[in-house]
C-alpha positions as CSV (number, residue, x, y, z in Angstrom):
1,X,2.2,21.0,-3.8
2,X,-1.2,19.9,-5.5
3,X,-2.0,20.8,-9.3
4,X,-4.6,23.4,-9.7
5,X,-6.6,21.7,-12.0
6,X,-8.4,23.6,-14.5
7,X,-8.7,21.8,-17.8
8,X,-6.1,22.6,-19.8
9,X,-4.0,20.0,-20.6
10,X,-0.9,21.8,-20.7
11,X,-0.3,22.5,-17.0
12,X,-0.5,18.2,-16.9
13,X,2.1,17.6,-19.2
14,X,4.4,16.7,-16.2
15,X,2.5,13.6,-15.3
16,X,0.8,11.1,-18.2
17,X,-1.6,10.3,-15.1
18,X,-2.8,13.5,-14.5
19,X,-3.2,13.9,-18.6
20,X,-5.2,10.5,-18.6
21,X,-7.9,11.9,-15.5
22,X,-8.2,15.4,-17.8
23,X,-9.0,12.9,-20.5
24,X,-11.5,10.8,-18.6
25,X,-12.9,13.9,-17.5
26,X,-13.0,15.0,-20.6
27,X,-15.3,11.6,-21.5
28,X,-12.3,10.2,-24.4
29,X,-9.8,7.6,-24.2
30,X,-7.0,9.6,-25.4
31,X,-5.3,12.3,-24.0
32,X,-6.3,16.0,-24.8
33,X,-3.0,16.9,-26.4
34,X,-2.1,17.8,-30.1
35,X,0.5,15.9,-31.8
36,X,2.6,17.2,-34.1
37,X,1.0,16.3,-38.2
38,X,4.6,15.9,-38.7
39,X,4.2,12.1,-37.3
40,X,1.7,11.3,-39.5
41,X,4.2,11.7,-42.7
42,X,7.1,9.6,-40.9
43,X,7.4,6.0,-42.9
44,X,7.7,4.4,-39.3
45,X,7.1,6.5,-36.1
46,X,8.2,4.3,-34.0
47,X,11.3,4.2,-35.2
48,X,13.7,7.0,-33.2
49,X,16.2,7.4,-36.0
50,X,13.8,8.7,-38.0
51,X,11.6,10.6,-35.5
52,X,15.1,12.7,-35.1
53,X,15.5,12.9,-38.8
54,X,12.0,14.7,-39.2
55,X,12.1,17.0,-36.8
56,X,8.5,16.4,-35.7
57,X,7.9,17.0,-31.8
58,X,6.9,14.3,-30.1
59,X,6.1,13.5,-26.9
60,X,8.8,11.1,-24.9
61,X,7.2,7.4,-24.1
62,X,3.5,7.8,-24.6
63,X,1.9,5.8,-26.8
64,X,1.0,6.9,-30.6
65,X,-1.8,5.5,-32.6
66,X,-3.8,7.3,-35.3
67,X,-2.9,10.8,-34.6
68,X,-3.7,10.5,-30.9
69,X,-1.5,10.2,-27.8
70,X,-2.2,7.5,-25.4
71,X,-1.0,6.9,-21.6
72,X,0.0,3.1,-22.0
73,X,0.7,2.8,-18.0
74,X,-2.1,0.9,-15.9
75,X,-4.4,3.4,-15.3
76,X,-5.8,1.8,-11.3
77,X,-4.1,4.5,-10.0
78,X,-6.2,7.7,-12.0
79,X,-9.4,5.6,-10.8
80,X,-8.8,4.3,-7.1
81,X,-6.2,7.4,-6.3
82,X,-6.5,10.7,-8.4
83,X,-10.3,10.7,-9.0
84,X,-10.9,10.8,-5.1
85,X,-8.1,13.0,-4.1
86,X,-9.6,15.6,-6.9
87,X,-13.2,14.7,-5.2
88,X,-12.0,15.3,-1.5
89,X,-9.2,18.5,-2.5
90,X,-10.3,19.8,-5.9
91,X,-6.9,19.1,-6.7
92,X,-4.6,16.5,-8.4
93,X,-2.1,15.1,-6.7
94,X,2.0,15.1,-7.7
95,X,3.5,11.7,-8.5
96,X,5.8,11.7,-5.7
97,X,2.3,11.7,-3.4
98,X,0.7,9.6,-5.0
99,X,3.6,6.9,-5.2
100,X,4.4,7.3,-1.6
101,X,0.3,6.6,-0.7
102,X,0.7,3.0,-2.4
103,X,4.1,2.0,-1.6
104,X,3.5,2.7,2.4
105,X,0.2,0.7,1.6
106,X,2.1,-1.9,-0.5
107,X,4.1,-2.2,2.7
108,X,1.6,-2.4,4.8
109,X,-0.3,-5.6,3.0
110,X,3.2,-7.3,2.6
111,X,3.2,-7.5,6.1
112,X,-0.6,-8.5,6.8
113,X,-0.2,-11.4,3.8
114,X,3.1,-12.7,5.8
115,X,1.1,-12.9,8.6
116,X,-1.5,-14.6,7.3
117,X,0.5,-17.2,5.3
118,X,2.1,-17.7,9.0
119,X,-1.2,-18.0,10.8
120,X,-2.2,-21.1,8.0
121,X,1.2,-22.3,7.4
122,X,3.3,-22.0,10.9
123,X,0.7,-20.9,13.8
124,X,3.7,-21.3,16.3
125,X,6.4,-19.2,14.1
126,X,10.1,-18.5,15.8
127,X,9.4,-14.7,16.8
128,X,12.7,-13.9,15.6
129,X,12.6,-14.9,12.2
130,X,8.7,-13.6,11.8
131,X,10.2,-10.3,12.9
132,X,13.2,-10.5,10.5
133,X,11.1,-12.4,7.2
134,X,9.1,-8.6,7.0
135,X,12.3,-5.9,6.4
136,X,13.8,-8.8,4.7
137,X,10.8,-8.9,2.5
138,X,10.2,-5.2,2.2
139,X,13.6,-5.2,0.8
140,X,12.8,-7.1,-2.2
141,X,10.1,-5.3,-3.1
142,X,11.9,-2.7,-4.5
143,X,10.0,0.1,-2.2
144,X,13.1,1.9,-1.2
145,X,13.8,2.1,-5.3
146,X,10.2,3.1,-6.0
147,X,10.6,5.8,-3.2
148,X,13.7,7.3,-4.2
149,X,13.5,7.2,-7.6
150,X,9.8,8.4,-8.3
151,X,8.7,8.8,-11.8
152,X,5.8,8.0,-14.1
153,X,7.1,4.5,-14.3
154,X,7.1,4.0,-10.9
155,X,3.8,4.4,-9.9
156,X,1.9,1.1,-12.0
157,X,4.7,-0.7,-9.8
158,X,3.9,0.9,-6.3
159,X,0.0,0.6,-7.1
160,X,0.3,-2.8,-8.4
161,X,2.5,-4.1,-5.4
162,X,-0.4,-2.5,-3.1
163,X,-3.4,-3.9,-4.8
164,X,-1.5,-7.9,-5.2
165,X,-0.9,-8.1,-1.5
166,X,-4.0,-7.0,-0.8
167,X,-5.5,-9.6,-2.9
168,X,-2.8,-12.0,-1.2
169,X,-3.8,-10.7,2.0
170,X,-7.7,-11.2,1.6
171,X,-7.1,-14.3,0.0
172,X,-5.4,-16.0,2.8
173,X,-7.0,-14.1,5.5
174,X,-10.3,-16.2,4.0
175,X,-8.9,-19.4,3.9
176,X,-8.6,-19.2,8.1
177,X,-12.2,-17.6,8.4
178,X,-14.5,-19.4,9.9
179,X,-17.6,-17.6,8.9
180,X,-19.2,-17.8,5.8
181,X,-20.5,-14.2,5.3
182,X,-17.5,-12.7,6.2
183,X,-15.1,-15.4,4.2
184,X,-17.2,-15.1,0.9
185,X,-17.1,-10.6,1.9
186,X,-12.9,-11.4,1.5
187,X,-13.0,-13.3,-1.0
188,X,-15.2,-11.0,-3.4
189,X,-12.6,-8.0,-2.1
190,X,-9.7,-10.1,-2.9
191,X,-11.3,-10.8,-7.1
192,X,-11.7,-7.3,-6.9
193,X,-8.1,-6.3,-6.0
194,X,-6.5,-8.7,-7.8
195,X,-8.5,-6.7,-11.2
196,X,-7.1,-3.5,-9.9
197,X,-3.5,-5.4,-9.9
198,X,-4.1,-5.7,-13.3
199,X,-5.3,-2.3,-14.1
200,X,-1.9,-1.8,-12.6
201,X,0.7,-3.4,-14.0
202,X,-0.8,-7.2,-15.6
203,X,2.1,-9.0,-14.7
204,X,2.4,-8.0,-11.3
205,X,-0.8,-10.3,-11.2
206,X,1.4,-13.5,-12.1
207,X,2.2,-13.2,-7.9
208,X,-1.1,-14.4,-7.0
209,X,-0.4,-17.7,-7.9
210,X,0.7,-18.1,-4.8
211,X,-3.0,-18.3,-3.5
212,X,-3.7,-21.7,-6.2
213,X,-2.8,-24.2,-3.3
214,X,-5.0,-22.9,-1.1
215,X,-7.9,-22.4,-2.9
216,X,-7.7,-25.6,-4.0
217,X,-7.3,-26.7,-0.3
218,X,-11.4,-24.8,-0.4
219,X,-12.7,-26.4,-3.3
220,X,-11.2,-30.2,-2.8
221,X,-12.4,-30.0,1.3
222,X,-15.4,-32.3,1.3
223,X,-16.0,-31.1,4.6
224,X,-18.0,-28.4,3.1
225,X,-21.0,-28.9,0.4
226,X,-20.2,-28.4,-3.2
227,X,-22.6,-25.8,-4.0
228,X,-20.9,-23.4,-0.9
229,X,-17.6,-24.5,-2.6
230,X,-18.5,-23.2,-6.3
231,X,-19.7,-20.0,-4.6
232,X,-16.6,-19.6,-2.8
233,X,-14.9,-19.8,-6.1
234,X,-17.1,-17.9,-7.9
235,X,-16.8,-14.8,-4.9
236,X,-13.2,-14.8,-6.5
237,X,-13.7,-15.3,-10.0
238,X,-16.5,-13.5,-11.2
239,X,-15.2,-10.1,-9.5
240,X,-11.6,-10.9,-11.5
241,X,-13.4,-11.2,-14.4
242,X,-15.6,-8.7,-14.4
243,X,-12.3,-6.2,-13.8
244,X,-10.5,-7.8,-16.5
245,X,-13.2,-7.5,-19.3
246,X,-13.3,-4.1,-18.5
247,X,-9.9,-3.5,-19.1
248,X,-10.1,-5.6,-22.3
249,X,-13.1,-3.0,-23.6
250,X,-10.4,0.1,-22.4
251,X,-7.9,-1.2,-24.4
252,X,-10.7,-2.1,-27.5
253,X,-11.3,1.3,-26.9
254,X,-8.0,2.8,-27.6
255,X,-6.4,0.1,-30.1
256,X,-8.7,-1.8,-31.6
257,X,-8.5,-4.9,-29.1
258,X,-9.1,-6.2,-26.0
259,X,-5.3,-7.4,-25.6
260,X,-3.3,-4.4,-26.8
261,X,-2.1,-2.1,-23.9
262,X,-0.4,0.0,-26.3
263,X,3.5,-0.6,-25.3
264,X,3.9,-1.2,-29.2
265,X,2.8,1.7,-30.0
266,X,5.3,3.8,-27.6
267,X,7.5,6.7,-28.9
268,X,10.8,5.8,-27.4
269,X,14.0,4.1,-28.6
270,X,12.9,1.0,-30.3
């Protein structure tokens, strides 16, 4: 069932997504949940033995800085998922909804980047193997794990398997298009995904590599004038970019720099 959403943090408590929409709606970085003064007179918090020494309450893996909780998961999925679904339902969804929305569409771009790859790679593939290389695949994505074992760290995975092939998807698909309006149009989408990969889960992004090779293939074909081949490049880039600084300022925002995603700062068993 959807969550009523009315403002009060407390009925969110189940789901550190739902608390980090409450706090964007809310116009702050960190969630709108009280933490126990307790922590602040800890020597280390982070440190479990004595968390369970103090007897302060504490909230289980969210991250703790200053006197303030913090969701350190990628947060893609509260602005691409949670924000419309509240928009088109005036509801939040569950974790187990919105997991299942990007794993099938994880899936689904698997499949459409396999058949891309083939189309550049192997444009007369066996039919047997092409047809046997996608549940093979599917298997090692881990879907059927991120399906049946659905949690709050589940979701960054599922999102960030959906928005990397995607990217891989565009990517390629651009390499085999013809015309330019419509290559440089995948090519912008495929920066922009790949930023949302990394709003995800950053190293979930390390897959892309995959795309080097033939981008290179682009910017080395002197078929093509240099100019059209920077702006190709730059269709990809500059989007990427442009997604990453603005993660950078989010996590400025929250710990003081642009390279801290808060994991060091999680109350769990270190």
């Amino acid at each position: 069932e959807p969550i009523e959403y009315t403002g009060d943090s407390a009925t969110l408590m189940s789901s550190p997504y739902a608390l980090t929409f409450d706090a964007f709606k809310k116009h702050q970085v960190y969630l709108d949940v009280e933490a126990d003064p307790a922590l602040e007179e800890i020597e280390n918090v982070y440190e479990s033995e004595q968390r369970v020494e103090s007897g302060a309450f504490y909230l289980w893996d969210y991250a703790y800085y200053k006197g303030h909780y913090y969701c350190y998961f990628g947060i893609a999925p509260v602005i691409t998922f949670y924000f419309p679904y509240y928009w088109i339902t005036g509801k939040l969804p569950t974790l187990p909804v919105a997991n299942v929305f990007f794993v099938f569409l994880a899936v689904f771009f698997f499949c459409q980047a396999l058949l891309s790859a083939v189309k550049l790679l192997a444009p007369k593939p066996n039919m047997l193997l092409l047809l046997g290389a996608m549940p093979a695949g599917m298997c090692c994505l881990e879907v059927f794990y991120l399906l049946n074992w659905t949690d709050m760290y589940c979701l960054p995975i599922s999102s960030g398997l959906c928005y990397l092939f995607l990217s891989i998807w565009l990517g390629m698909k651009a390499c085999s298009t013809k015309k330019r309006i419509p290559k440089l149009i995948e090519l912008v989408l495929g920066g922009i995904f790949l930023a949302l990969c990394v709003a995800s889960r950053p190293g979930l992004a390390l897959g892309s590599a995959i795309l080097i090779p033939f981008f290179m293939g682009i910017l080395l074909n002197k078929k093509e004038k240099l100019s059209y081949r920077i702006t190709q490049a730059c269709c990809f880039v500059v989007p990427l970019v442009i997604g990453g600084c603005m993660v950078m300022w989010y996590n400025n925002a929250r710990f003081g720099s642009p390279f801290d995603f808060g994991a060091s700062y999680q109350l769990t068993v270190s």
